[in-house]
C-alpha positions in Angstrom: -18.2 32.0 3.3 -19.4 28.8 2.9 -19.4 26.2 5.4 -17.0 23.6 4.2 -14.2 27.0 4.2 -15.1 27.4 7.3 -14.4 24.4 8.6 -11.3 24.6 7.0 -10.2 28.0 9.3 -9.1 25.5 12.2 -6.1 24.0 9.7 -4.8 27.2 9.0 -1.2 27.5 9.6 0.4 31.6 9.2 3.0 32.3 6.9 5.4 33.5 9.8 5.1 29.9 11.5 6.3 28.0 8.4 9.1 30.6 7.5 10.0 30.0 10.8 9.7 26.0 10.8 12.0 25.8 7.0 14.1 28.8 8.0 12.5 31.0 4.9 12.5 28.4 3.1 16.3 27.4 3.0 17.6 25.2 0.5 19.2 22.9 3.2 15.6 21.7 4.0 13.9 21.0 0.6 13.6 17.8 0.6 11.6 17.6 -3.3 10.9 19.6 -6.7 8.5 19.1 -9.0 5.9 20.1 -11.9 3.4 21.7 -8.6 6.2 23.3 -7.1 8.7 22.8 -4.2 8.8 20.5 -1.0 10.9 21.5 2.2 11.0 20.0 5.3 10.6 21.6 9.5 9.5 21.7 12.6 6.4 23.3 14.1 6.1 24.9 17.2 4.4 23.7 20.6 0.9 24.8 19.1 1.4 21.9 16.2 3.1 19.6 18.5 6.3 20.5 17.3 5.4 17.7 14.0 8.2 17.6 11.8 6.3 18.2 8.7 6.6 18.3 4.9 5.8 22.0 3.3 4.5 21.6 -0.3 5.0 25.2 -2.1 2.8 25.1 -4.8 4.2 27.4 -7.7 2.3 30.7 -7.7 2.3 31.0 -11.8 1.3 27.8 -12.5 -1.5 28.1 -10.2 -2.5 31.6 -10.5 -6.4 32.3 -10.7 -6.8 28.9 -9.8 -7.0 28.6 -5.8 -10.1 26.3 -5.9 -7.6 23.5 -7.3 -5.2 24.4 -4.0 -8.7 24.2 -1.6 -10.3 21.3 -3.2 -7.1 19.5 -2.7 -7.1 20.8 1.2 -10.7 19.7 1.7 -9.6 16.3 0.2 -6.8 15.7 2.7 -8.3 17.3 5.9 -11.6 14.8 5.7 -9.6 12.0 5.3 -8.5 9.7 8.7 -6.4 6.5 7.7 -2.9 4.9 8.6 -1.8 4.5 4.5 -2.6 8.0 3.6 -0.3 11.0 4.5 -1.6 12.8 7.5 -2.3 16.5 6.9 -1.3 19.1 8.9 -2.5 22.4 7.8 -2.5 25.2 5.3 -1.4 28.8 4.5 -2.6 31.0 1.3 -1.3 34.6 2.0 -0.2 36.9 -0.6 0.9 34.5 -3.5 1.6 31.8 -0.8 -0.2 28.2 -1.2 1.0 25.6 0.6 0.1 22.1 2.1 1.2 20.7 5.4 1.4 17.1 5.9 3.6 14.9 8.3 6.7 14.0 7.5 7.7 10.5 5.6 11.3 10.0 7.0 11.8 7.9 4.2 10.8 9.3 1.3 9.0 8.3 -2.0 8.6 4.9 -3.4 10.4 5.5 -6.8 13.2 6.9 -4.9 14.2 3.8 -3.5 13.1 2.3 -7.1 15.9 4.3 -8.7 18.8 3.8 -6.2 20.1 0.1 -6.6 20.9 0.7 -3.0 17.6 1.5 -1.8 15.9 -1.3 -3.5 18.8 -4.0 -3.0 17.2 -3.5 0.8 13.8 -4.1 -0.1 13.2 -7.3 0.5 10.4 -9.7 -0.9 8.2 -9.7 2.4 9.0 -5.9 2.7 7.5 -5.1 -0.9 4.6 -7.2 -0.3 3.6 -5.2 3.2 4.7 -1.7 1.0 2.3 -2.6 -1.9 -0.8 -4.1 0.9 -0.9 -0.5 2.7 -1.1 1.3 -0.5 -3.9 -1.3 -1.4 -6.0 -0.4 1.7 -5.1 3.5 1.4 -6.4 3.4 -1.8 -9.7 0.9 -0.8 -10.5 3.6 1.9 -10.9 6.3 -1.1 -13.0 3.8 -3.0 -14.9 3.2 -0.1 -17.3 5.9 -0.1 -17.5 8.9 2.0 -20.7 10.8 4.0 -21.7 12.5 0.4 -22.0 9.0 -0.7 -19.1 9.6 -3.5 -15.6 7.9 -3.4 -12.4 9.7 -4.4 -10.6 8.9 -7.4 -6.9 9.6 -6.6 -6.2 9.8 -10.9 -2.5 10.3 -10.1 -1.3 6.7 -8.6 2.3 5.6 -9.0 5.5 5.1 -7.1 6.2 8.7 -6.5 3.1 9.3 -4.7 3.7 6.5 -2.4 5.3 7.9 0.6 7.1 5.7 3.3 7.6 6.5 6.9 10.2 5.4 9.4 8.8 1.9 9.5 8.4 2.0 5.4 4.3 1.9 5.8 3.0 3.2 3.0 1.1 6.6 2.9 -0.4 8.0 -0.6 0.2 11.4 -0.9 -0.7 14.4 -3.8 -4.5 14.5 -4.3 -4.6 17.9 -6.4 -5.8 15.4 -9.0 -8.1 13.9 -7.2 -12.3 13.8 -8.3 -15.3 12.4 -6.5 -17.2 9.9 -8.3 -20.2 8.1 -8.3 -20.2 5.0 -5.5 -21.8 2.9 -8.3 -20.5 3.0 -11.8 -23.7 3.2 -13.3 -25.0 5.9 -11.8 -23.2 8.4 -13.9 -20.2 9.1 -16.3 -17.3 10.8 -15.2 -15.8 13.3 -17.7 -12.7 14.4 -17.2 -10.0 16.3 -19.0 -6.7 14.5 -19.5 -4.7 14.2 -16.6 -2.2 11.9 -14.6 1.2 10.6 -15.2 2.5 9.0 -19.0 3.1 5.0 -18.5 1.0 5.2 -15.2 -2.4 6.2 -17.2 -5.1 4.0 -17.9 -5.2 3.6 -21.6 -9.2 3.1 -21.4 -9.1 7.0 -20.4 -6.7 8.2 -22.4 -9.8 7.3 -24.9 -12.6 7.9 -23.6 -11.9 10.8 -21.0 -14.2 8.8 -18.7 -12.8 8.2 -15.4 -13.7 5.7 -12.2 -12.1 3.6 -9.4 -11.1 0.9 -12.1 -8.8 4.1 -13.2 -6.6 4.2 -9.9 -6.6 0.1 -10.1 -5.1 0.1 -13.7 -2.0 2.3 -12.0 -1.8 0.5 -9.0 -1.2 -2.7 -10.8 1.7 -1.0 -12.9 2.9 -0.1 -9.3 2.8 -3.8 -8.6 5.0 -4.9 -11.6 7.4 -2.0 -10.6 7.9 -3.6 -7.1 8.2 -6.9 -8.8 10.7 -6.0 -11.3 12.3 -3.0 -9.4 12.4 -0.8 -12.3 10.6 2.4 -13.1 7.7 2.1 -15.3 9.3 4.8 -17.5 12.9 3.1 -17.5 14.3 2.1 -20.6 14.9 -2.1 -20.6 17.0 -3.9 -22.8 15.4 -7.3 -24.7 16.9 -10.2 -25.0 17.9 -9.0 -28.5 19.1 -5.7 -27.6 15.7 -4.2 -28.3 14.6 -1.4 -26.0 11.2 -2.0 -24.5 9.5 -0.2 -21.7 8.0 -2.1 -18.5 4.7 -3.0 -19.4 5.5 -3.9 -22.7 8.0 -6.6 -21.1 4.9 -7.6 -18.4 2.6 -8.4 -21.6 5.6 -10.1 -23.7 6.8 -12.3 -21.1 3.7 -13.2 -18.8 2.3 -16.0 -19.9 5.3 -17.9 -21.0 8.2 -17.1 -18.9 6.6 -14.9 -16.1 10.0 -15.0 -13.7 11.9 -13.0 -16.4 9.9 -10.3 -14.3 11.4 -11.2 -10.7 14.3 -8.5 -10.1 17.3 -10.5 -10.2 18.2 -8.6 -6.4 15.0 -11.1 -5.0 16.9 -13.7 -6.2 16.2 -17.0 -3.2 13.8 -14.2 -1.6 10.6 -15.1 -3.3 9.1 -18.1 -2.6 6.3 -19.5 -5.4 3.1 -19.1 -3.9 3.1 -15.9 -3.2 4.6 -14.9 -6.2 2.2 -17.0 -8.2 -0.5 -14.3 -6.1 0.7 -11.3 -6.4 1.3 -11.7 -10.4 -2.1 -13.0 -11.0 -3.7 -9.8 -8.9 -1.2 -7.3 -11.1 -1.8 -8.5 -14.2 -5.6 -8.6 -13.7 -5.3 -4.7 -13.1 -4.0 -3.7 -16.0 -6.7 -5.5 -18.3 -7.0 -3.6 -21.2 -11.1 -4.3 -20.4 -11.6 -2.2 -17.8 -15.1 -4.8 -17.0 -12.3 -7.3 -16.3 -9.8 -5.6 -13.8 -10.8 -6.2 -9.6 -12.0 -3.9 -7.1 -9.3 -2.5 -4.8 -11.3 -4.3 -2.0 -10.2 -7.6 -4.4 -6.4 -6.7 -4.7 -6.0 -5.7 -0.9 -7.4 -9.2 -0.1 -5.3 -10.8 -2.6 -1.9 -9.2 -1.2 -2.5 -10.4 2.2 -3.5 -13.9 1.0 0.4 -13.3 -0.6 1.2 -12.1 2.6 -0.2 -15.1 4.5 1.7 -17.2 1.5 4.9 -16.0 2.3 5.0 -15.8 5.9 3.6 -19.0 6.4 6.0 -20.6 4.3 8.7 -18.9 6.9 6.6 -20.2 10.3 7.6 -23.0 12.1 4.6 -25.7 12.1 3.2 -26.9 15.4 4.5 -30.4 16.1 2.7 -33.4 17.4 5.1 -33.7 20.1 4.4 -29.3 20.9 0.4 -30.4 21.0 0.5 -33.1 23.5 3.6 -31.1 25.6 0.9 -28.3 25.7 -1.6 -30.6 26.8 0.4 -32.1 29.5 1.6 -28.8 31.0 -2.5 -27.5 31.7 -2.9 -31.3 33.0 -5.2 -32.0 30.0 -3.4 -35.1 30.0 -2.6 -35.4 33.4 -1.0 -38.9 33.5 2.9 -38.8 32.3 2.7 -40.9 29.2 5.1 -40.7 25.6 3.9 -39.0 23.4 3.5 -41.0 20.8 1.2 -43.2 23.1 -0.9 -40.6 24.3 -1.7 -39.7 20.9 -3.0 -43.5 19.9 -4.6 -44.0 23.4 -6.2 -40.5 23.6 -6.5 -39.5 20.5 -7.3 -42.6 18.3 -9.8 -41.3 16.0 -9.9 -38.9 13.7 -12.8 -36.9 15.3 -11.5 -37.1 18.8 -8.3 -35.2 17.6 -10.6 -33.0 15.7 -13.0 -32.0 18.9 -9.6 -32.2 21.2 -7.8 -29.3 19.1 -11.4 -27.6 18.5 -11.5 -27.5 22.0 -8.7 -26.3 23.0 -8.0 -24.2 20.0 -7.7 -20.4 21.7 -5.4 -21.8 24.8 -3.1 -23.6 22.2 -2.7 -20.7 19.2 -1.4 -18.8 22.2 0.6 -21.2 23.5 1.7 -21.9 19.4 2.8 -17.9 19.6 4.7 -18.0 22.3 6.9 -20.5 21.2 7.1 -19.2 18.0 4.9 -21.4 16.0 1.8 -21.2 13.8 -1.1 -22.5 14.7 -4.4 -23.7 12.7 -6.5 -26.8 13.2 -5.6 -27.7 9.3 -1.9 -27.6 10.4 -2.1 -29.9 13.1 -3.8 -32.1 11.9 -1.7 -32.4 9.3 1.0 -33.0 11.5 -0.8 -35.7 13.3 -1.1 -37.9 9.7 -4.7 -36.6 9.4 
């Protein structure tokens, strides 16, 4: 046995424990069906921790004779350690048994709240930015580069491998596609047969065969424009004149020209310009048809909090002239009792006093900015101050 199996004994989970946990598999508790098999959902006992935990059945005939797929996925899932991928669990293989334990994501899939008008209508703008910056950075640790000095290539990103938990973080899920590659692009080619998901595929490798990080991005970014629009990739959209197009044919139609046409109409007085202007520039970009030209994940994860940032700063309340100096005057930085407004031309009459006054002071007064709900930043109070 080799050593990486054996490292994998300590996930093992018996058969008996999960028919007990799904009650043998009852249909009350599945929870998900598709082309790998059957999901259903339970709760271990006191030597798991009592998790309530998803049970992915993989179906024997379709992987019959071909158990190192089912243990290279395993291996994938029990080395990795991060808050936006699904947390695994265990295993079982007995008999004609395969199947994957991961934690539970109380609220399902990203393209089932996607499809439900419902679902979606409660998605709001600042919620699909934080949804779409964890997947980023689950996806940035798998680019990152692991001990054998390869990253993983996930090959199988969209909406429906997007889980979200009770707090709707994101967690990507289903690596039985997944291949190592090189850490630098140049060190070798990546060959692969085809595989993935129709309108999430990069078109590069539907061509060439040749796989890399830039391969996951190209996926992602249709993932973006889904949680933009908030419709399926794979939905059929009506034109303007009644033509039937499909999402990222209306992305490359409309973009440059009349980009808000793909806003969904449910954000409508959600979305605020900046961070829209941000988050459009970063999707497009990943679905260059050059692969050369599309960003790192590293690029698009810093690029979605910078939309982030946009959006919530926007919201903040700025920090006044009149909060500054009341700060100031409560920890007797200005001792004598003065108006404001001429403290701040006695005291503070040049532009670099200011500057070295809220330098100075600057850890003592963002927490005094937080606690009265209130950004703080150098640039914005000096902004406030006329300067």
């Amino acid at each position: 046995m080799s050593s990486s199996m054996k490292e994998l004994e300590k996930f093992i989970i018996p058969l008996e424990e999960i028919n007990r946990a799904t009650e043998n598999f009852s249909s009350k508790n599945r929870i998900g069906k598709g082309g790998f098999g059957t999901v259903y959902k339970g709760q271990l006992s006191d030597k798991w921790k009592n998790h309530v935990a998803a049970f992915k059945c993989l179906d024997p005939q379709r992987y019959q004779g071909r158990s190192d797929e089912f243990y290279k996925e395993v291996m994938f899932l029990s080395s990795f350690n991060h808050p936006n991928i699904i947390s695994f669990i265990g295993y079982c293989d007995e008999g004609n048994d395969m199947i994957i334990v991961n934690d539970y994501a109380s609220n399902g899939s990203l393209d089932d709240h996607l499809a439900s008008s419902d679902k979606r209508g409660r998605l709001t703008w600042e919620c699909r930015l934080e949804i779409c910056l964890g997947a980023a950075k689950g996806l940035m640790h798998l680019h990152s580069g692991f001990q054998n000095g390869k990253i993983v290539i996930h090959r199988d990103v969209k909406s429906d491998n997007i889980l979200l938990d009770e707090k709707l973080e994101a967690k990507i899920c289903d690596f039985g596609l997944s291949r190592f590659g090189p850490k630098e692009p140049s060190d070798t080619q990546l060959i692969t047969k085809r595989a993935g998901t129709d309108f999430y595929m990069d078109p590069s490798f539907t061509e060439t065969r040749e796989i890399s990080e830039k391969t996951d991005v190209y996926s992602f970014g249709v993932v973006l424009f889904e949680m933009l629009r908030g419709s399926l990739v794979y939905r059929e959209l009506l034109s303007e004149d009644d033509k039937k197009e499909y999402l990222i044919g209306l992305v490359r139609r409309v973009y440059d020209n009349h980009p808000k046409k793909l806003i969904d109409p449910s954000l409508s007085g959600d979305i605020d310009e900046k961070s829209f202007n941000i988050f459009k520039e970063i999707a497009y970009k990943c679905i260059k048809y050059d692969v050369s030209e599309r960003p790192l994940m590293s690029k698009v994860k810093e690029q979605l909090e910078s939309a982030v940032f946009a959006l919530k700063d926007k919201k903040s309340p700025a920090v006044t002239t009149e909060a500054v100096v009341k700060f100031l005057h409560i920890h007797t930085l200005y001792p004598e009792l003065q108006p404001y407004e001429h403290q701040i031309e006695s005291r503070m009459n040049t532009f670099l006093k200011q500057k070295m006054l809220i330098e100075k002071y600057e850890c003592p007064l963002k927490e005094f900015a937080q606690g009265n709900n209130m950004k703080f930043g150098t640039h914005h109070v000096l902004e406030k101050l006329g300067m």
